[in-house]
C-alpha positions as CSV (number, residue, x, y, z in Angstrom):
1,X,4.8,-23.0,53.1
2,X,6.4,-21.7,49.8
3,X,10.0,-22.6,49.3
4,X,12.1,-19.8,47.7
5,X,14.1,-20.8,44.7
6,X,16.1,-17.7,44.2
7,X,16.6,-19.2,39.8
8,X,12.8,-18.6,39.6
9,X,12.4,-15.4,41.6
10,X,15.4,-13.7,39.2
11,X,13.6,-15.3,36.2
12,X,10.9,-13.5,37.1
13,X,12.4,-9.7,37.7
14,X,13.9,-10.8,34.5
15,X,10.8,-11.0,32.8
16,X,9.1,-8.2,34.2
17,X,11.8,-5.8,33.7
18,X,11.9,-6.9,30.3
19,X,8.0,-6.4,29.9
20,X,8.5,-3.0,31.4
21,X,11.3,-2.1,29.2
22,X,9.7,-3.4,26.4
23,X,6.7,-1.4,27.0
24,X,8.2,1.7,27.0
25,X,10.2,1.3,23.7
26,X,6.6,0.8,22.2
27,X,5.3,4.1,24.0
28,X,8.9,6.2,22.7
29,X,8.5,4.6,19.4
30,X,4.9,5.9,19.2
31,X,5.4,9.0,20.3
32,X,8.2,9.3,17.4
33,X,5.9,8.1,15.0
34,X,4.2,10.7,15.7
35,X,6.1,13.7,16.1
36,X,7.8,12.8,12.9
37,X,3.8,12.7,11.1
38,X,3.4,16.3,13.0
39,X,6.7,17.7,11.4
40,X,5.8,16.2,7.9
41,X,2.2,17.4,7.5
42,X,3.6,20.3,9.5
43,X,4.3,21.9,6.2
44,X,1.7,21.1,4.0
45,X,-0.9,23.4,3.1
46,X,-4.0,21.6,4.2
47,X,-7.9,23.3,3.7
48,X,-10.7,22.3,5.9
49,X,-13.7,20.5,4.5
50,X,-15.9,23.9,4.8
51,X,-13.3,25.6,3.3
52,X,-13.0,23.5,-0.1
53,X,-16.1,23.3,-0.3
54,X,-16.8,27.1,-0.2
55,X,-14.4,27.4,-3.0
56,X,-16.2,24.9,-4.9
57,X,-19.2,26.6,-4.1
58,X,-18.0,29.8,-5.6
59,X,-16.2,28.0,-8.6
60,X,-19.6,26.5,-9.7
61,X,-21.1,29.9,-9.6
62,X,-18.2,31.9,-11.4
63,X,-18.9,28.6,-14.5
64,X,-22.4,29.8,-14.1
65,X,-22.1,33.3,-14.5
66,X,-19.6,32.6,-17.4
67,X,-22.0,30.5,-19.3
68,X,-24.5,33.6,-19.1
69,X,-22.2,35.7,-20.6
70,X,-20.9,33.4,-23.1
71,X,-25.3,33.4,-23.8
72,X,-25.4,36.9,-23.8
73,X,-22.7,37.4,-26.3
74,X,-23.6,34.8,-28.6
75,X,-27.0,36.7,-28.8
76,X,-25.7,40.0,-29.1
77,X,-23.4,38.3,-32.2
78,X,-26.0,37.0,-33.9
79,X,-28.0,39.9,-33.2
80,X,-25.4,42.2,-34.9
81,X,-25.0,39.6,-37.7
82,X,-28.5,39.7,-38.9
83,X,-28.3,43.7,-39.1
């Protein structure tokens, strides 16, 4: 038989609301965190991966095509030098 010592039970609703309580600060607190990280990258302008690297893609062949030309005239100067 279990004797009832009313100090220990109320220590131990104590506790557990505590642990309860403290539980859910941590969840609000997260949730916060969070919600303040959505409204801060909110209004960034952010490109995917497959998006930069399409643009990179095209930047590479625009420095390309521009070194052919820069070719291409350099020839054609030389070409109307020597005339």
């Amino acid at each position: 038989m279990q004797s009832q010592n009313p100090m220990i039970a109320d220590f131990v609703k104590l506790a557990n609301s505590a642990a309860g309580t403290f539980a859910g600060m941590t969840r609000e607190a997260r949730e916060s965190a969070r919600e303040r990280l959505k409204e801060a990258f909110g209004g960034m302008d952010f490109v995917s991966r497959e998006e930069f690297d399409t643009v990179k893609l095209m930047a590479q062949r625009a420095r390309e095509e521009n070194d052919a030309l820069k070719a291409r005239i350099e020839a054609l100067e030389a070409k109307l030098a020597g005339k």
